[in-house]
C-alpha positions as CSV (number, residue, x, y, z in Angstrom):
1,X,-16.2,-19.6,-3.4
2,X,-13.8,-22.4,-2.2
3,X,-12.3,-20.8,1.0
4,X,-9.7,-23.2,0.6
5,X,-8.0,-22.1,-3.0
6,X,-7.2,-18.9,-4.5
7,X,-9.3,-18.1,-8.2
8,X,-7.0,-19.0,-10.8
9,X,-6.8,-16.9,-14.2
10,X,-4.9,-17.0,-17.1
11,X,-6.2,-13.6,-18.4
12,X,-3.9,-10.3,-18.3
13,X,-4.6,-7.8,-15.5
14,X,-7.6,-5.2,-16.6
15,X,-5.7,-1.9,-15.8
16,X,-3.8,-1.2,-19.4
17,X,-6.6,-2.2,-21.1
18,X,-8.8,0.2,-19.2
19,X,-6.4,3.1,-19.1
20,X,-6.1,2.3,-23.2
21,X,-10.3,2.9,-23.4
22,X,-10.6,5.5,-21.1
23,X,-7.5,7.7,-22.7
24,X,-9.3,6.7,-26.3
25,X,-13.0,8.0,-25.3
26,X,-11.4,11.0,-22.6
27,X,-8.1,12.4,-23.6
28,X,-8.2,15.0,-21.1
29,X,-7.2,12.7,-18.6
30,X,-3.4,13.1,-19.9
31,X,-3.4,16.6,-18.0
32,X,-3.9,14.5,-14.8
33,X,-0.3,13.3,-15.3
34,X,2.8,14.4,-13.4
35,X,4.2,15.3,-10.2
36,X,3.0,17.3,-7.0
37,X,5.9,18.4,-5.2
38,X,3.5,20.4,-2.5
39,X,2.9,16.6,-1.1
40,X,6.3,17.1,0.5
41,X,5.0,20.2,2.1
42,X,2.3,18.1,3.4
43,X,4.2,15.2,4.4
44,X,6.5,17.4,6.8
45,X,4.1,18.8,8.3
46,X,1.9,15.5,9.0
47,X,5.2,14.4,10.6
48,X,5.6,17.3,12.6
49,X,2.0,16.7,14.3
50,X,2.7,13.3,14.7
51,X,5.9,14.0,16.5
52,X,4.7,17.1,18.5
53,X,1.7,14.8,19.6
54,X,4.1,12.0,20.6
55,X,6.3,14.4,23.2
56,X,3.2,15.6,24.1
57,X,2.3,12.1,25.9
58,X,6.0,11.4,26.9
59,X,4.1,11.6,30.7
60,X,0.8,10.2,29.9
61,X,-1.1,7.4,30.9
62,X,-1.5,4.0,29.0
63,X,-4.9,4.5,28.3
64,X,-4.1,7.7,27.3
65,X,-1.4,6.6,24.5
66,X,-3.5,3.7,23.3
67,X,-6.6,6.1,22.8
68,X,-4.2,8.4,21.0
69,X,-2.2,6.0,19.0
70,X,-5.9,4.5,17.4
71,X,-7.8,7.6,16.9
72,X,-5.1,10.0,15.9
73,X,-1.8,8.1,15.6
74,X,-2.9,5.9,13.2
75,X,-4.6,8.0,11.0
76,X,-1.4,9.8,10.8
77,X,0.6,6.8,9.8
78,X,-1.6,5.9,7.5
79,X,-1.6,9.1,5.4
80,X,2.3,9.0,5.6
81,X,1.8,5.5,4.1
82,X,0.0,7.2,1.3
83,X,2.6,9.9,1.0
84,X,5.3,7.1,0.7
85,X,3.6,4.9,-2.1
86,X,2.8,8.6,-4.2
87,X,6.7,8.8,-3.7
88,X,7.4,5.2,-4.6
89,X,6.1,5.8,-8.0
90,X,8.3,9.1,-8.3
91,X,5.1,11.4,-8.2
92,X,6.7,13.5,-5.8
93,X,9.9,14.8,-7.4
94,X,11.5,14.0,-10.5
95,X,14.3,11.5,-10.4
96,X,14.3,8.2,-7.9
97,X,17.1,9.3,-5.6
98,X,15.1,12.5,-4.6
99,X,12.1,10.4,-3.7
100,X,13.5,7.7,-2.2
101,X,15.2,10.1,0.2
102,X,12.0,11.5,0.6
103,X,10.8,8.3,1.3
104,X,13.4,8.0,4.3
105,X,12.5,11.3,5.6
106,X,8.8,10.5,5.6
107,X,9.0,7.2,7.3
108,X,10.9,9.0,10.6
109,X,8.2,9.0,12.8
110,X,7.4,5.0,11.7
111,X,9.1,3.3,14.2
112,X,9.8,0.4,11.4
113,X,11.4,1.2,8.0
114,X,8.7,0.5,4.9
115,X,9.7,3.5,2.7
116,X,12.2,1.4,0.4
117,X,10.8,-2.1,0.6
118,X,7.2,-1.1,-0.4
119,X,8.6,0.8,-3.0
120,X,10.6,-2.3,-4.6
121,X,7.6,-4.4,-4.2
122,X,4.7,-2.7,-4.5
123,X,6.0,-1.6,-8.2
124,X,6.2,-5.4,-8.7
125,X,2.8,-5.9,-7.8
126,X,1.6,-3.4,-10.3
127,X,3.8,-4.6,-13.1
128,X,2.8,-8.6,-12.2
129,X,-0.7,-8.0,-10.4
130,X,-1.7,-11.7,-9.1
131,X,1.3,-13.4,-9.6
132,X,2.6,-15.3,-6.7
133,X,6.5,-14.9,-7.6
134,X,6.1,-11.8,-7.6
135,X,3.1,-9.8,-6.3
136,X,4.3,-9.4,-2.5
137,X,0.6,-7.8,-1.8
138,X,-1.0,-11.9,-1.9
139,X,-0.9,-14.3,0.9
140,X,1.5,-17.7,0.5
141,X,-1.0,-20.7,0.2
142,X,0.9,-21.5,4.0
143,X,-0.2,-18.0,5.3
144,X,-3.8,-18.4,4.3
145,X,-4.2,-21.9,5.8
146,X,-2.7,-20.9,8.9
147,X,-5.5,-18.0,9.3
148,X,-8.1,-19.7,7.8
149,X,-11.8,-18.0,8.5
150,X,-11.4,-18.1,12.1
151,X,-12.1,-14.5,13.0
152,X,-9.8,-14.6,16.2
153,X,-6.9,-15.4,13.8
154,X,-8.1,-13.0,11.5
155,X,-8.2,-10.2,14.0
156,X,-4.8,-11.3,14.9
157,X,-3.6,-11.4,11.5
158,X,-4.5,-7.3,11.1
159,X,-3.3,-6.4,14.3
160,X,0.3,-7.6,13.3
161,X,-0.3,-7.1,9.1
162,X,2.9,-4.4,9.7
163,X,5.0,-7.6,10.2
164,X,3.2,-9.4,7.6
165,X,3.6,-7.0,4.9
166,X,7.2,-5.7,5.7
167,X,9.1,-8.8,6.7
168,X,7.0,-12.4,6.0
169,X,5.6,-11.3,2.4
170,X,9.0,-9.5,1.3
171,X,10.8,-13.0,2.4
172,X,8.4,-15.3,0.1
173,X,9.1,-12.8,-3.0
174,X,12.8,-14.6,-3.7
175,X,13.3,-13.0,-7.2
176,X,14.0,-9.8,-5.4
177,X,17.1,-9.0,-2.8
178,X,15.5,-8.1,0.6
179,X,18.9,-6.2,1.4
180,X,20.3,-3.4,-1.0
181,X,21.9,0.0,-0.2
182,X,19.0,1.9,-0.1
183,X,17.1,-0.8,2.3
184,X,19.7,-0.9,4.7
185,X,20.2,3.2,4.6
186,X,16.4,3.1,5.3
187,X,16.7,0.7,8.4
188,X,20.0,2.3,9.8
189,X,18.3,5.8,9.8
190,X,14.9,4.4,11.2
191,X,16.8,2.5,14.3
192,X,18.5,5.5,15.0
193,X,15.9,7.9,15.3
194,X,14.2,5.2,17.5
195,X,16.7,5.1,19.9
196,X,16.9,8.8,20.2
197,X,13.2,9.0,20.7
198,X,13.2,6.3,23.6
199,X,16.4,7.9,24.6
200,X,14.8,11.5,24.9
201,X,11.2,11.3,25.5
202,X,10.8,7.7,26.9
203,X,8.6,5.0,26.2
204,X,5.1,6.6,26.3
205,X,6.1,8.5,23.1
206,X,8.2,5.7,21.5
207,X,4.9,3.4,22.5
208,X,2.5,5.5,20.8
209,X,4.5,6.2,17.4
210,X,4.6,2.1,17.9
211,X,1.0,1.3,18.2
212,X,0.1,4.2,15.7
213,X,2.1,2.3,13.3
214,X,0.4,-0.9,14.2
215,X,-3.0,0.3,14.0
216,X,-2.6,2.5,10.7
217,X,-2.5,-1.1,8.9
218,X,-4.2,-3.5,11.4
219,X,-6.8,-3.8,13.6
220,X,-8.6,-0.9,12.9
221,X,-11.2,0.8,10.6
222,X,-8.2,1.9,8.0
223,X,-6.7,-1.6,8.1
224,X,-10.1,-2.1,6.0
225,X,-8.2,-0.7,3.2
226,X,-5.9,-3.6,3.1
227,X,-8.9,-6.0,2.3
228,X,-11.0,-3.3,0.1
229,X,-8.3,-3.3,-2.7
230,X,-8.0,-6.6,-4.4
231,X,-10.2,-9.1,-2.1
232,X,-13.0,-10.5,-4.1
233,X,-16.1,-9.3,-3.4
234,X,-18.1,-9.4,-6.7
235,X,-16.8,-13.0,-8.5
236,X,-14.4,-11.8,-11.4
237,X,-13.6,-8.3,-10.2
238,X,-9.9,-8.3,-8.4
239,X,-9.5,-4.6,-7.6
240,X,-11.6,-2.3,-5.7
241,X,-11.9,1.0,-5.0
242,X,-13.3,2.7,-1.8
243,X,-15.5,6.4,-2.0
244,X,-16.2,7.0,1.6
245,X,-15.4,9.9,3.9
246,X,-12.0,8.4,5.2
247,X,-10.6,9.3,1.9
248,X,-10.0,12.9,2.6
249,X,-8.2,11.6,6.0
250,X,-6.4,9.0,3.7
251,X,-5.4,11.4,0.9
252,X,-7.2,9.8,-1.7
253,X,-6.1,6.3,-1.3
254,X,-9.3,4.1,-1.4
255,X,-9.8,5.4,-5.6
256,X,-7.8,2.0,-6.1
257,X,-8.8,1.1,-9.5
258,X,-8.2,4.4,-10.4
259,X,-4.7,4.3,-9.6
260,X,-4.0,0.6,-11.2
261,X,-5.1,1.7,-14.5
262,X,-3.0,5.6,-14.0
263,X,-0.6,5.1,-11.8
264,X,1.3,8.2,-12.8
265,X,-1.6,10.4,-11.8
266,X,-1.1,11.5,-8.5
267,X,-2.8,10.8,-5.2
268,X,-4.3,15.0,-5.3
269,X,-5.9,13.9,-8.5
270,X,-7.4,10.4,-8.4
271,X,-11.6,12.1,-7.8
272,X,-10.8,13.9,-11.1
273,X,-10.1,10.9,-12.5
274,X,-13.3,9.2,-12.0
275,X,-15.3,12.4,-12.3
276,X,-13.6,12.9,-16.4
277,X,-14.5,9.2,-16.8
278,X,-17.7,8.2,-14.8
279,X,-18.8,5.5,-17.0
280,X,-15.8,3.3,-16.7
281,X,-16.0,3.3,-13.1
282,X,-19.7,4.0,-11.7
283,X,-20.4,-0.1,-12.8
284,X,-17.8,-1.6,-10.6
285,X,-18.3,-2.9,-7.5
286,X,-16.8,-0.5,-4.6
287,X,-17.1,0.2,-0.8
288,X,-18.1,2.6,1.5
289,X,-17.0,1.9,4.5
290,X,-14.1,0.3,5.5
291,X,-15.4,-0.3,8.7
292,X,-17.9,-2.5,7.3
293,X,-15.2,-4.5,4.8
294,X,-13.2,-4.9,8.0
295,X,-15.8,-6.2,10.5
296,X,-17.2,-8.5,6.8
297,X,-13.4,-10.0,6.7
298,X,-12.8,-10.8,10.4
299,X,-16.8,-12.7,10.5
300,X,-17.3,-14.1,7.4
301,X,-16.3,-17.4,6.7
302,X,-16.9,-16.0,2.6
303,X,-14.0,-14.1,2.6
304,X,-10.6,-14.9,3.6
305,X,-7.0,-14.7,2.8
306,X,-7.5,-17.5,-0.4
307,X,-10.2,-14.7,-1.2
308,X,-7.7,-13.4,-4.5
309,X,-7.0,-13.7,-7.8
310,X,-4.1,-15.5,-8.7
311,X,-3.0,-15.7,-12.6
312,X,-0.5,-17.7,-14.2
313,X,3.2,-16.7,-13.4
314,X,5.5,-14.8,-15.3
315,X,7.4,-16.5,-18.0
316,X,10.9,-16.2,-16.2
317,X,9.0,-17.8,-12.9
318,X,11.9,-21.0,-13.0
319,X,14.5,-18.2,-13.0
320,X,16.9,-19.7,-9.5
321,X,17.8,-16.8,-7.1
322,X,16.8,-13.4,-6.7
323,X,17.6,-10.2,-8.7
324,X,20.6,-8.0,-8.3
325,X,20.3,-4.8,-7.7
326,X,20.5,-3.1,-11.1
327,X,18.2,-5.9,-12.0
328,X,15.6,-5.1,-9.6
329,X,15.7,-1.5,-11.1
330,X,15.2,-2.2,-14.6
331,X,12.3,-4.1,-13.2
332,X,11.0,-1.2,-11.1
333,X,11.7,1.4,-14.1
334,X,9.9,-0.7,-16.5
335,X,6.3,-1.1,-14.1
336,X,6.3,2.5,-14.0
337,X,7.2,3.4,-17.2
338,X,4.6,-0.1,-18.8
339,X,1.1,2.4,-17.9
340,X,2.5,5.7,-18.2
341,X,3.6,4.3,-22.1
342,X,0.9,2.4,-22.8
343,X,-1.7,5.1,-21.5
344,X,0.2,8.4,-23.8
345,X,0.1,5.5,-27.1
346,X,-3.3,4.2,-26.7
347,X,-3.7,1.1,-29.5
């Protein structure tokens, strides 16, 4: 593999294909479908730990709060991460507005604002997985030099992927509007409750909601996660899924392909999935450990940030300036309408 260069394709993405075969040999997967409004339920009360803990260490030690942000804090985070991407595809409630303000409301304890801007892109990515004008999830050709196989840089890289993934990547994606309403409610609510947390409690709670955030994507055995999903790791495969023990930590989140090919399947519902349609999934390559896909990144000079498949851009790619924001809508409405459609009129 050239560690210099992306692998370039000018084949569609597998995942409607896929869902098309699986629907056609298991029908039954169609009762997977829908919403789970009880992950609301468990998102307030994964923010009320996360919060309690946090006061809880308003007079604790630095050791004390970095311990806690990496082995609790982070997991935490991470399953609100989860909780926000069911939400970004509406699998929460019905209607956007409900779930976006769900979004808000889950992101409180998050120090930075994600809920809205993953949501906008990460639809993206699904509707134009691989392509570089649009897929926010892939590194610029800049980033990827700049880190290169150096594990220092790559360590470096996770530790700070929060910043990477909510302000650098977003930036590079021009056909979108960083700033809209709903982005700017999300960051005016977030800086608020920040400065009532360091207000009240002080800086050893607003420090470990910080590095909780920081680790739940970085430098630690979940930022694995990051790299399990679409970094090659069998030549021709581009999206991975993960069946280890952190899933029930993670709600679900590693059963990747799974959720590329059904996105409107839930996050409570994904190991039904591939237990109704074994065969299509048992022959791809997954992981285990994210552990070991972390510490395989960071040392390998195999595997880097070029380490993705890249496809030919979407036909509109010389389109100057970004989207509005009914555009970007339309946009959004149409990646997660294109599986759910495809999947119930299997051709």
């Amino acid at each position: 593999m050239n560690e210099r260069d992306f692998t370039f394709v000018d084949y569609p993405e597998p995942h409607i294909k896929r869902s098309r075969e699986i629907l056609k040999a298991h029908p039954e997967v169609r009762s997977l479908m829908g919403r789970n409004p009880w992950t609301a339920v468990v998102a307030i009360s994964i923010i009320s730990l996360h919060f309690a803990i946090a006061i809880a260490l308003k007079s604790s030690s630095w050791p004390m709060v970095l311990l806690s942000a990496w082995t609790i804090g982070a997991v935490i985070d991470h399953a609100l991460f989860v909780i926000i991407h069911d939400l970004s595809h509406n699998l929460v409630f019905k209607g956007a507005t409900k779930n976006k303000l769900m979004g808000i409301v889950t992101n409180f304890p998050m120090v930075m604002p994600p809920a809205i801007g993953f949501r906008n892109y990460h639809l993206l990515h699904h509707k134009y997985q691989g392509e570089m004008d649009y897929d926010a999830d892939l590194a610029s050709k800049s980033e990827a030099n700049f880190v290169g196989t150096n594990p220092i840089k790559k360590a470096l890289w996770l530790l700070f992927f929060p910043i990477v993934e909510g302000v650098i990547r977003p930036l590079r994606v021009k056909r979108v509007n960083f700033l809209e309403f709903w982005s700017i409610l999300n960051l005016s609510v977030i800086m608020a409750i920040n400065v009532w947390i360091f207000t009240t409690f002080g800086a050893m709670t607003f420090t470990y909601l910080l590095l909780s955030l920081f680790f739940s994507v970085g430098l630690s055995p979940l930022g694995g996660r990051w790299i399990q999903e679409h970094y090659i790791f069998e030549p021709g495969q581009e999206t991975y899924s993960y069946y280890g023990p952190l899933n029930y930590l993670s709600l679900n989140v590693g059963y990747h392909n799974e959720h590329h090919d059904f996105m409107m399947i839930p996050w409570s519902n994904l190991p039904k999935l591939k237990k109704m349609a074994p065969s299509f999934y048992d022959g791809l390559y997954s992981h285990k450990s994210w552990t070991k896909v972390l510490v395989t990144f960071i040392f390998s000079k195999d595997i880097s940030l070029f380490s993705r498949i890249i496809r030919t851009n979407h036909k509109d790619k010389n389109r100057d300036g970004g989207y509005t924001t009914k555009e970007t809508q339309k946009i959004m409405e149409s990646a997660v309408n294109v599986v759910s459609a495809d999947s119930c009129n299997p051709t």
